[in-house]
N, CA, C and O atoms as a GROMACS GRO file, in nm:
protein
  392
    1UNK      N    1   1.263   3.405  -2.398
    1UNK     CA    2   1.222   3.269  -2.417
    1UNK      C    3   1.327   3.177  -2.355
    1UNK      O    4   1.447   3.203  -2.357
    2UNK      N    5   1.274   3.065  -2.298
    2UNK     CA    6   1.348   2.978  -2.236
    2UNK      C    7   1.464   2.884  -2.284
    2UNK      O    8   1.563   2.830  -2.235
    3UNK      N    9   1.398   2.894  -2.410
    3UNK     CA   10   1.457   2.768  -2.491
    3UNK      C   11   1.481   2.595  -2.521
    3UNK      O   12   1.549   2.518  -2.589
    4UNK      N   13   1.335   2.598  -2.382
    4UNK     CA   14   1.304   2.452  -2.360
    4UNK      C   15   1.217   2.418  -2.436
    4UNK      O   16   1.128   2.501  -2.454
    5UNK      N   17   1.206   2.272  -2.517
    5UNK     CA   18   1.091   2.216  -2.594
    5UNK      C   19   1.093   2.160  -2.514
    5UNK      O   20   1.183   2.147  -2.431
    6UNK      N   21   0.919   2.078  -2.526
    6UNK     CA   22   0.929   1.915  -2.505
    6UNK      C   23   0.884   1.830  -2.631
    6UNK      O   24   0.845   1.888  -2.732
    7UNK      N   25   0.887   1.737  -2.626
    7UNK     CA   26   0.801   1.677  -2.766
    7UNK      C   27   0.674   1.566  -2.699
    7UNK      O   28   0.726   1.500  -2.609
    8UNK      N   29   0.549   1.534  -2.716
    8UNK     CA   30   0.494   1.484  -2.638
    8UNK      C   31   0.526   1.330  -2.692
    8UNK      O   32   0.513   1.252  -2.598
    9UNK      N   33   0.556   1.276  -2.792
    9UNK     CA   34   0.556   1.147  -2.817
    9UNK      C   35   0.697   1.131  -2.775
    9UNK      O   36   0.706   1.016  -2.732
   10UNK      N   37   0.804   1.188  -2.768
   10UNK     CA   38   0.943   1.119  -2.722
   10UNK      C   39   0.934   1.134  -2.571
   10UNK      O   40   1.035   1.093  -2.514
   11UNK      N   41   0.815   1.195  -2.469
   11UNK     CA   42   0.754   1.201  -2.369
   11UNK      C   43   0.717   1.047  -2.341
   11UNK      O   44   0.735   0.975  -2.243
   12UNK      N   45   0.677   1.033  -2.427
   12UNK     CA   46   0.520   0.889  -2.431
   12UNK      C   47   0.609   0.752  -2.419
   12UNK      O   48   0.588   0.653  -2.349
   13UNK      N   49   0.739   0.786  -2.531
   13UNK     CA   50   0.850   0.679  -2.531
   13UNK      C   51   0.904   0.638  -2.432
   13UNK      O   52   0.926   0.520  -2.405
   14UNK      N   53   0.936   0.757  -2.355
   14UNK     CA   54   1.048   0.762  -2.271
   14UNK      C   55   0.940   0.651  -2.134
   14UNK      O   56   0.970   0.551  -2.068
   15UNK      N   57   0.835   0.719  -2.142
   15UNK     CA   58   0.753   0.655  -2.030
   15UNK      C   59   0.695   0.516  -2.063
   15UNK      O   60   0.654   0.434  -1.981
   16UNK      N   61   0.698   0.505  -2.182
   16UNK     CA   62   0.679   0.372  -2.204
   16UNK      C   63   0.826   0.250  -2.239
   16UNK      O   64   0.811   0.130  -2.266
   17UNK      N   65   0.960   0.325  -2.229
   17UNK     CA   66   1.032   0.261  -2.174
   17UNK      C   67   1.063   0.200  -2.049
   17UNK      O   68   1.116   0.091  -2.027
   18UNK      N   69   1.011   0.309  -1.950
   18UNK     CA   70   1.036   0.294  -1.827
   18UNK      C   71   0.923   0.180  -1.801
   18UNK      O   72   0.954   0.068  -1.761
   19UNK      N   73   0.828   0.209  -1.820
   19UNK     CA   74   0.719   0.113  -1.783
   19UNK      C   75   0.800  -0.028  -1.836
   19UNK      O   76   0.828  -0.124  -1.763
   20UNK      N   77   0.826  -0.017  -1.963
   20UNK     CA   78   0.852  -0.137  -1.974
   20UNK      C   79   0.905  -0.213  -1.925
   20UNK      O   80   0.875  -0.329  -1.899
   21UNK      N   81   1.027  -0.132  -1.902
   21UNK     CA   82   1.166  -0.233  -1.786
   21UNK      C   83   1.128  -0.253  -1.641
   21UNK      O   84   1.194  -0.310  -1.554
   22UNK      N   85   0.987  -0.185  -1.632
   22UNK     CA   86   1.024  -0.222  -1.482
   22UNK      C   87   0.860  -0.372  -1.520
   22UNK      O   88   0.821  -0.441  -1.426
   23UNK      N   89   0.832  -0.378  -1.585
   23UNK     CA   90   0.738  -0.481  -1.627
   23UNK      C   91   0.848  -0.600  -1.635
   23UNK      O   92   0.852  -0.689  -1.550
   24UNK      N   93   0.917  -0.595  -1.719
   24UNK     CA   94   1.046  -0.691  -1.760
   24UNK      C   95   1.077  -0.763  -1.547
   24UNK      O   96   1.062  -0.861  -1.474
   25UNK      N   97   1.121  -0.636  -1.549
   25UNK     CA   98   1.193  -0.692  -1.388
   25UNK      C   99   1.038  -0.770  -1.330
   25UNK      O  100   1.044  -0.864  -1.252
   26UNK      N  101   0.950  -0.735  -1.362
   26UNK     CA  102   0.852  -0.709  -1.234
   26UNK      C  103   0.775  -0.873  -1.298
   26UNK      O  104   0.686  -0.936  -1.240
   27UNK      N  105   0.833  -0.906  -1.414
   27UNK     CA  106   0.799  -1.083  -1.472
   27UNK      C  107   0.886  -1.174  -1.486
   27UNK      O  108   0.873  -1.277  -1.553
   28UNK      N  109   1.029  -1.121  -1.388
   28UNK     CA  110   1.153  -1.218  -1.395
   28UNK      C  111   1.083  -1.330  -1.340
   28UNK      O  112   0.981  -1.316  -1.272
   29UNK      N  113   1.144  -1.460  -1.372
   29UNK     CA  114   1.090  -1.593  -1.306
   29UNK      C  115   1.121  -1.570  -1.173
   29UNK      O  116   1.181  -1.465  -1.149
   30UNK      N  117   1.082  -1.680  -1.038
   30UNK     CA  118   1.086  -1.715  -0.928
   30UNK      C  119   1.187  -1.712  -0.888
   30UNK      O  120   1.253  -1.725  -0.990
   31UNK      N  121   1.250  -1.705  -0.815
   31UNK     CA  122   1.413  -1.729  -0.734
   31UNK      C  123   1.424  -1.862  -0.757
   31UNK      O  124   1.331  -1.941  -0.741
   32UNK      N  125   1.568  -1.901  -0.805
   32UNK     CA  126   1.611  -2.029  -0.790
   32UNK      C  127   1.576  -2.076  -0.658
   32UNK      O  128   1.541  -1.992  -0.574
   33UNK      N  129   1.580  -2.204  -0.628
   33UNK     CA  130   1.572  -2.275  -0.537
   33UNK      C  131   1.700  -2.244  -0.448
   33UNK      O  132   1.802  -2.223  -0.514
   34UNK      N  133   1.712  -2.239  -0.335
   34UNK     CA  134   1.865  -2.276  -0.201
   34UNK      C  135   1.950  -2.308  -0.299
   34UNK      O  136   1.911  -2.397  -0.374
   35UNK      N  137   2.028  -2.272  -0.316
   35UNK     CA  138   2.181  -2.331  -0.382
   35UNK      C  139   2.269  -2.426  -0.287
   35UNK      O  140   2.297  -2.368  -0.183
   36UNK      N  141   2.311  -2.536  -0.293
   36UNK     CA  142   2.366  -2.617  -0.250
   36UNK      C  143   2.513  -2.612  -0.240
   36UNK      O  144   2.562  -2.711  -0.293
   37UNK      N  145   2.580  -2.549  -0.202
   37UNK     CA  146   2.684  -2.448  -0.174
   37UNK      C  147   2.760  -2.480  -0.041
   37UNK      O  148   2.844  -2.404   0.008
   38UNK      N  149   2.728  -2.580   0.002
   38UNK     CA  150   2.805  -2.626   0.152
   38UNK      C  151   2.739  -2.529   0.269
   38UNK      O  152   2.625  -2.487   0.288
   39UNK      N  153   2.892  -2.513   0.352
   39UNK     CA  154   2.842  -2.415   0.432
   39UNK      C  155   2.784  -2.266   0.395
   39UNK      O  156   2.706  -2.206   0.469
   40UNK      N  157   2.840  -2.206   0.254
   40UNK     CA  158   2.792  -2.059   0.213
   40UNK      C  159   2.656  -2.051   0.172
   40UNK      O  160   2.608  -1.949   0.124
   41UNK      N  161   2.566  -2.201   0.197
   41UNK     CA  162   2.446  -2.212   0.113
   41UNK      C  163   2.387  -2.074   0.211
   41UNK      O  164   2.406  -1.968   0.151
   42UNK      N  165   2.334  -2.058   0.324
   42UNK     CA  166   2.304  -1.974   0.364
   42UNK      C  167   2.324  -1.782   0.320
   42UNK      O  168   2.237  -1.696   0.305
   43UNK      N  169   2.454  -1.775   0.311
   43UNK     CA  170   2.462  -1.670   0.248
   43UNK      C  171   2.494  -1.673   0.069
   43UNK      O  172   2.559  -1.577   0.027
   44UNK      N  173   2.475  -1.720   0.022
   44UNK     CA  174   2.422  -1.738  -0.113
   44UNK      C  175   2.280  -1.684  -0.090
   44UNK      O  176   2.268  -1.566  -0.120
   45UNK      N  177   2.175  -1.742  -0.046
   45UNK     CA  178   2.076  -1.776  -0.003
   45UNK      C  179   2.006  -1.605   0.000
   45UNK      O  180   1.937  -1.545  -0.082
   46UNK      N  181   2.063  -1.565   0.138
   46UNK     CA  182   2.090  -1.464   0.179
   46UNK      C  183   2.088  -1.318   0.063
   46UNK      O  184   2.002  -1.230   0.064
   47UNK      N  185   2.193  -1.323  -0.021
   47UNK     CA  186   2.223  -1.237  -0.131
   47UNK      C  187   2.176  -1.246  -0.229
   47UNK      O  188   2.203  -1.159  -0.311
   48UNK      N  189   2.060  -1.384  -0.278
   48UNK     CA  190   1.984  -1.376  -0.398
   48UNK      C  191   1.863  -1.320  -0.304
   48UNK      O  192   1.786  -1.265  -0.383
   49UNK      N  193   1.825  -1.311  -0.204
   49UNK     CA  194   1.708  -1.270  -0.151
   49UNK      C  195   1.738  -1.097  -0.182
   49UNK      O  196   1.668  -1.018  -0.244
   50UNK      N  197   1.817  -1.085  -0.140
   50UNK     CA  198   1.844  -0.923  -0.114
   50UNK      C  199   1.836  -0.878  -0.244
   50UNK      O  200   1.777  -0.770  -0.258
   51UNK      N  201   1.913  -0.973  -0.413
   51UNK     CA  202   1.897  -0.910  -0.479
   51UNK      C  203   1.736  -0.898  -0.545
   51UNK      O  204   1.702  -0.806  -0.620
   52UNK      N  205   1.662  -0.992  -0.507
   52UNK     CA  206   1.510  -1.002  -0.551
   52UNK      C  207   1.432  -0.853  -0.500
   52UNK      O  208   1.353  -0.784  -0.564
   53UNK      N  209   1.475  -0.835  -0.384
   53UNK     CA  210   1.387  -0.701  -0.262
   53UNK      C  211   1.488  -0.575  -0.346
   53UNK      O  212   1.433  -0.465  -0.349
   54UNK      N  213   1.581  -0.580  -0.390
   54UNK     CA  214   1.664  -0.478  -0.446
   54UNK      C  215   1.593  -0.424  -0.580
   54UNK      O  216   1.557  -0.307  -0.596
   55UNK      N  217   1.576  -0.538  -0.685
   55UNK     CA  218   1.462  -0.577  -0.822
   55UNK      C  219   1.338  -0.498  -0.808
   55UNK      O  220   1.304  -0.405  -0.882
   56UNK      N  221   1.259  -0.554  -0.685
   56UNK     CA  222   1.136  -0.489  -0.680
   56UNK      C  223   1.146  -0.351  -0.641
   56UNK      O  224   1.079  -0.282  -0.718
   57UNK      N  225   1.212  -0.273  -0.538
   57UNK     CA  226   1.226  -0.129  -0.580
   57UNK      C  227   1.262  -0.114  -0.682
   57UNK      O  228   1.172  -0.060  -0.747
   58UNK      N  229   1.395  -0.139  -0.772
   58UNK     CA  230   1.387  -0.055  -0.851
   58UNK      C  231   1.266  -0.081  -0.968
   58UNK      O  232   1.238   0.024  -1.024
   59UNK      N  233   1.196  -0.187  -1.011
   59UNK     CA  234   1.098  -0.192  -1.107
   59UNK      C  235   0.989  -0.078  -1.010
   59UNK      O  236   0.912  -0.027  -1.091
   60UNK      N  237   0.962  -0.028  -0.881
   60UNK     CA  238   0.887   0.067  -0.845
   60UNK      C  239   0.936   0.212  -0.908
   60UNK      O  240   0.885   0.319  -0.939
   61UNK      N  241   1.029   0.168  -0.908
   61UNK     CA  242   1.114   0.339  -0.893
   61UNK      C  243   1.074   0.364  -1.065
   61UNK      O  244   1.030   0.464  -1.121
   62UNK      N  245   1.102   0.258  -1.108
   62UNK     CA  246   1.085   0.285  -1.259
   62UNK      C  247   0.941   0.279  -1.311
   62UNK      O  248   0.904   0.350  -1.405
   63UNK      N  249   0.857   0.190  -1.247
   63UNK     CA  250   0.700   0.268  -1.280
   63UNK      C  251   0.659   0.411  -1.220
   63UNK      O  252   0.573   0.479  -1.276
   64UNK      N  253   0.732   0.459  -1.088
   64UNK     CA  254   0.740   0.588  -1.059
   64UNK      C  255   0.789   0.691  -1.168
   64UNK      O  256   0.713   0.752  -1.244
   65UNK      N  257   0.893   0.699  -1.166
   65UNK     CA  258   0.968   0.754  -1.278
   65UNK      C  259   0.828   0.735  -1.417
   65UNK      O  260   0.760   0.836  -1.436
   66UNK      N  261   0.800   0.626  -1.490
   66UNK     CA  262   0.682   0.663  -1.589
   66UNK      C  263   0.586   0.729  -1.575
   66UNK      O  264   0.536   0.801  -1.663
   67UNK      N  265   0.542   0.713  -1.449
   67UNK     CA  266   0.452   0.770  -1.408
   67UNK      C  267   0.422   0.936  -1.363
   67UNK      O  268   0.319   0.999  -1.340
   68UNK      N  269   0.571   0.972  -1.361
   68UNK     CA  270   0.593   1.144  -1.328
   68UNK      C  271   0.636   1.168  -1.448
   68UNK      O  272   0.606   1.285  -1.472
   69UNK      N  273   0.712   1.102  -1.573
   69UNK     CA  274   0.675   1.184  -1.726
   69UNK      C  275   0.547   1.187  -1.774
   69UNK      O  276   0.493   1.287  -1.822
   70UNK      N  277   0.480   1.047  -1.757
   70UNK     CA  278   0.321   1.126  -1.831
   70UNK      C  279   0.277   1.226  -1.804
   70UNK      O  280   0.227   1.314  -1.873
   71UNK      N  281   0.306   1.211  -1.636
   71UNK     CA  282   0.207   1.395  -1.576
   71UNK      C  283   0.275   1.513  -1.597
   71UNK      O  284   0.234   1.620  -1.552
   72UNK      N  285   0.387   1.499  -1.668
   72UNK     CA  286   0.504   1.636  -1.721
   72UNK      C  287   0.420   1.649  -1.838
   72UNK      O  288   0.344   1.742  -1.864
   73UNK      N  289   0.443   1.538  -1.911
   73UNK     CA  290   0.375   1.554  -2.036
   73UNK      C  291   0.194   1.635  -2.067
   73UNK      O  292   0.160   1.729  -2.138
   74UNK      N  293   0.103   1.532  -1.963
   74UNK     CA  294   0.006   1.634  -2.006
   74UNK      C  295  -0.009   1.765  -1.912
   74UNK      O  296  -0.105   1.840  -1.925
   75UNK      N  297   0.092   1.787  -1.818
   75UNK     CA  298   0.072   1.915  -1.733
   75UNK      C  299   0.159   2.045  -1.903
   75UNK      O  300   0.115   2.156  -1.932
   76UNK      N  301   0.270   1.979  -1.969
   76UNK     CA  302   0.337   2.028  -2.041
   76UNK      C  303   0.202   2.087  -2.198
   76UNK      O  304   0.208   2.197  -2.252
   77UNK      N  305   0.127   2.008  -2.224
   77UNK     CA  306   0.040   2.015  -2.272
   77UNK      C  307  -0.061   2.088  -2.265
   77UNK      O  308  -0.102   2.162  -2.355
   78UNK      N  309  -0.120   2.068  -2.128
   78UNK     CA  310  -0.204   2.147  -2.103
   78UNK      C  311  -0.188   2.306  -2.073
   78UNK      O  312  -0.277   2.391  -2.069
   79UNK      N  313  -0.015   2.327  -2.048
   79UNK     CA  314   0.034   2.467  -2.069
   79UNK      C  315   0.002   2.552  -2.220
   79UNK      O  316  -0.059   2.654  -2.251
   80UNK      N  317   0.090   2.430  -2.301
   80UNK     CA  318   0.079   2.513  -2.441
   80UNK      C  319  -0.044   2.485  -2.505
   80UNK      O  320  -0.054   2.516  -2.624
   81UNK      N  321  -0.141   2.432  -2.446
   81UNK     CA  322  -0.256   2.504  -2.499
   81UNK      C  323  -0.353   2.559  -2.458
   81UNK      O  324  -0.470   2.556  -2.496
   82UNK      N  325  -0.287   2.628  -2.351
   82UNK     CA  326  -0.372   2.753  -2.237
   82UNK      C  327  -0.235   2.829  -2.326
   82UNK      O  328  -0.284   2.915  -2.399
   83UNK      N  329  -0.179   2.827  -2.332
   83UNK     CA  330  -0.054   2.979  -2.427
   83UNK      C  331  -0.136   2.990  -2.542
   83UNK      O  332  -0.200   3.095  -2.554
   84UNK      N  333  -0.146   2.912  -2.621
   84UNK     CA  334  -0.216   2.922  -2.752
   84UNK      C  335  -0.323   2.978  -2.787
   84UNK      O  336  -0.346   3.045  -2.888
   85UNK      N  337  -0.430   2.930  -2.647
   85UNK     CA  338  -0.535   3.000  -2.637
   85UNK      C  339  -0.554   3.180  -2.594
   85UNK      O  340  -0.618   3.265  -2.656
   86UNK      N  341  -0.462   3.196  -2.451
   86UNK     CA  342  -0.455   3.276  -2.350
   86UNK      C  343  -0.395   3.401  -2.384
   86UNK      O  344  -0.443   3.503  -2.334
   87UNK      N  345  -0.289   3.411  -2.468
   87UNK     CA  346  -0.170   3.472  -2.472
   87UNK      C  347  -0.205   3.526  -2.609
   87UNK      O  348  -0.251   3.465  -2.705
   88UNK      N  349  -0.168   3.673  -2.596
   88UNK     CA  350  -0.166   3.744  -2.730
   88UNK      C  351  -0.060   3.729  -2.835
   88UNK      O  352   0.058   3.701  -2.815
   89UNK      N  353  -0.107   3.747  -2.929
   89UNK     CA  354  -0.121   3.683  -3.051
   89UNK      C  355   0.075   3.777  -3.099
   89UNK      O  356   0.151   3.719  -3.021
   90UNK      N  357   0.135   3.847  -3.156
   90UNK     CA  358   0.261   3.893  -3.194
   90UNK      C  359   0.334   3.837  -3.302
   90UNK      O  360   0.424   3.754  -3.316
   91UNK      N  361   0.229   3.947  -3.411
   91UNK     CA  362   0.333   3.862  -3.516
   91UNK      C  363   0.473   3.836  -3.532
   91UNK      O  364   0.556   3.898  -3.465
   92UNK      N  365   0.501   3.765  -3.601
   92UNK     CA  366   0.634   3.760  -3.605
   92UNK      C  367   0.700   3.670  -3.467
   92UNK      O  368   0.792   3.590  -3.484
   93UNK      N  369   0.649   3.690  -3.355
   93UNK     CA  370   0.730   3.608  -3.254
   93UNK      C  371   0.667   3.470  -3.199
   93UNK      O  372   0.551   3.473  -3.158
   94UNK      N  373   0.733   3.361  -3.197
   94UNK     CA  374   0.742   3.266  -3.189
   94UNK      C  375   0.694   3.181  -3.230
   94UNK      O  376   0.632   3.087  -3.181
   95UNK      N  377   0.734   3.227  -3.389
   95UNK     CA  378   0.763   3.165  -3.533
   95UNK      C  379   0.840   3.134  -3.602
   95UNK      O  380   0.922   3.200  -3.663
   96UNK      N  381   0.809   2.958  -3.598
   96UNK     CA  382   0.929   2.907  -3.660
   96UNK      C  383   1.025   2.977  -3.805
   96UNK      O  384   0.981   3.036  -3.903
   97UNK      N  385   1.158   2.943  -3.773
   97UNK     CA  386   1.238   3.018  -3.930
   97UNK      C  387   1.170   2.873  -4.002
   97UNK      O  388   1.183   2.759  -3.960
   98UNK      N  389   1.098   2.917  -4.120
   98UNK     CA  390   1.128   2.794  -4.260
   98UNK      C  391   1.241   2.791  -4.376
   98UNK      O  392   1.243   2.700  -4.458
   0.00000   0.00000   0.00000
C-alpha cells in the first residue's frame, strides 16, 4: 500500500481557495490613473502596467491550479469507487484499526 489518502472535501477547499484568490485578484479595482511623478511619471506608469499583466496571469494560474484539483479529486474518486466495486474483497486488509 502506498500510503497516500486524499480527502475529497479538503480537495474541494483547497480548490475553492484557489478559485477564490484568483476571483479576489481578477475584481481588484481599475489602475490608478498616470501618477504625476515628474519626469518618472512614465516609468511609474510603465511598472503599474506590468504589475496589472503580472495579476492577471497569476489569477489564471490560480483558476488553473483549481481547476486541476477538482479533476484530481473526481479522477481520485472515481478510482476508489471502481476499487470498491472491482477489487476483491480480503478480510482483514484495508481495514481501518478502531
Amino acid at each position: 500500500m502506498s500510503g497516500f489518502e486524499a480527502n475529497p472535501s479538503t480537495m474541494d477547499s483547497v480548490a475553492g481557495s484557489l478559485r477564490g484568490a484568483a476571483g479576489e485578484l481578477n475584481s481588484a479595482p481599475e489602475p490608478p490613473p498616470p501618477p504625476r511623478a515628474g519626469a518618472v511619471s512614465g516609468a511609474i506608469a510603465g511598472i503599474l502596467g506590468h504589475l496589472a499583466e503580472q495579476t492577471a496571469i497569476l489569477a489564471g494560474g490560480l483558476d488553473s491550479a483549481a481547476d486541476a484539483v477538482r479533476a484530481s479529486r473526481t479522477e481520485y474518486e472515481a478510482n476508489e469507487h471502481w476499487n470498491v466495486e472491482a477489487l476483491p474483497k480480503t478480510p482483514g486488509i484495508g481495514r481501518r484499526a478502531e
